[in-house]
N, C-alpha and C positions, 0 to 999 in steps of 0.2 A: 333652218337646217338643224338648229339644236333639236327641236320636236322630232326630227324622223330620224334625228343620231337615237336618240332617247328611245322612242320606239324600237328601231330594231335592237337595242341592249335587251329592253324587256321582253320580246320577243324571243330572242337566241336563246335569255336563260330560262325563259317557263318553259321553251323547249328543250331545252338539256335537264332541268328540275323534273318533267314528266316523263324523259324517258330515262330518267334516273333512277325514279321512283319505281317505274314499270319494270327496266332491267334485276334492281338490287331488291326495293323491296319485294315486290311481287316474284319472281321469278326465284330468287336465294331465298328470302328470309321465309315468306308464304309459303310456295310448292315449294321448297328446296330444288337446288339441282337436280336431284335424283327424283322427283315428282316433272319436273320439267320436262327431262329425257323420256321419264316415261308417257306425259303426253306427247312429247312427240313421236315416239313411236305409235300409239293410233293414229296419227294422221299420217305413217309410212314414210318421217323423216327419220333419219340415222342419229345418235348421242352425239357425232361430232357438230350434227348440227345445232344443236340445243345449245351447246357448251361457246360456239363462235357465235350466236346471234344473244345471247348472255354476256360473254367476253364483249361483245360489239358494240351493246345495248349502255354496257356501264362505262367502256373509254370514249364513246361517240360521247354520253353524254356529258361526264367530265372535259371533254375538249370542247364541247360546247358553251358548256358554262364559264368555263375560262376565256374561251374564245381564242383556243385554237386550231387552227387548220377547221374553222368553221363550213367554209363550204363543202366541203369534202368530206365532215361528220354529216352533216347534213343532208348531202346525197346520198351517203353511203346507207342513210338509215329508211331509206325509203324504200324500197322491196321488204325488209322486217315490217312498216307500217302500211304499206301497201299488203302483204300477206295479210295482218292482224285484220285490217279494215273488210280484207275475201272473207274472213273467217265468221264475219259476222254479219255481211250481206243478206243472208234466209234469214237473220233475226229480226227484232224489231227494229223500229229506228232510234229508240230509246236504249241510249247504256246501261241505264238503270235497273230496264225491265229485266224478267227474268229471263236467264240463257244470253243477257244482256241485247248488245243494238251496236251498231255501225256507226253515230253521227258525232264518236268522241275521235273514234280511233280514225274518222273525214279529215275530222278537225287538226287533228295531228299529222296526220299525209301533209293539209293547206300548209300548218304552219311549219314542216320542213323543207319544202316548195319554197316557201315564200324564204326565209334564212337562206335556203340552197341560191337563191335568184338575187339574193342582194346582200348578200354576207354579213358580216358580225355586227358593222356598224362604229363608228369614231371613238367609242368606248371598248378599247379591245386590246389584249395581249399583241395582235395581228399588228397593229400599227408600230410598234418596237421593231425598231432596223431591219435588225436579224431574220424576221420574217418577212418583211415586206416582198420579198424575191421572189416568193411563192405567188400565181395566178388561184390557186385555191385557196388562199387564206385573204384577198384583197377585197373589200368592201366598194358596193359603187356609190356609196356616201361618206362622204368627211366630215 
């Protein structure tokens, strides 16, 4: 049991870490807000959406990495990495390549699936009293 408590810890937080990085660094610090908004208007989304899937991007993954209300960041983030992973379906399958590739932004869909499916894990803010009363924050490993 220790080994798959341990895994889903590492697990939760390279997924709270990557969409960390994806939300703050890339999206603020890189395009800036205001480059972000403007991408998404070519692809005929509105500013308010830029600014909630940014907002979403950086407290999903903060409550992720903390581990809390983990199922629920988890799920909640999967339509933003289900989008990202559409967006890159005509590319290659390589992220790397140019115009990049789909098989990072898979990976990231799998590994919020997998967190969303079996929560934060024995190593967790979630296990403190207070939370336990929540169905979204309950782990099906101890």
């Amino acid at each position: 049991m220790l080994n798959q408590a341990l895994e889903l810890t590492i697990t939760r937080i390279a997924l709270g870490m990557i969409s960390f990085a994806h939300g703050y660094f890339l999206k603020v610090e890189t395009f800036t807000i205001y480059g972000t908004i403007g991408f998404f208007a070519t692809i005929e989304l509105p500013a308010i959406a830029a600014c909630l899937l940014i907002g979403g991007e950086i407290l999903g993954s903060i409550a992720l990495i903390l581990s809390a209300f983990t199922r629920l960041a988890a799920w909640v983030s999967l339509p933003n990495l289900i989008g990202a992973t559409k967006m890159h379906l005509g590319d290659n399958w390589v992220f790397s390549a140019k115009e990049g590739g789909w098989e990072f932004s898979m990976l990231i869909v799998t590994l919020a699936i997998a967190v969303g499916l079996s929560g934060a894990g024995k190593y967790t803010i979630n296990n403190f009293e207070w939370m336990k009363h929540s169905n979204l924050t309950q782990s099906t490993v101890e």
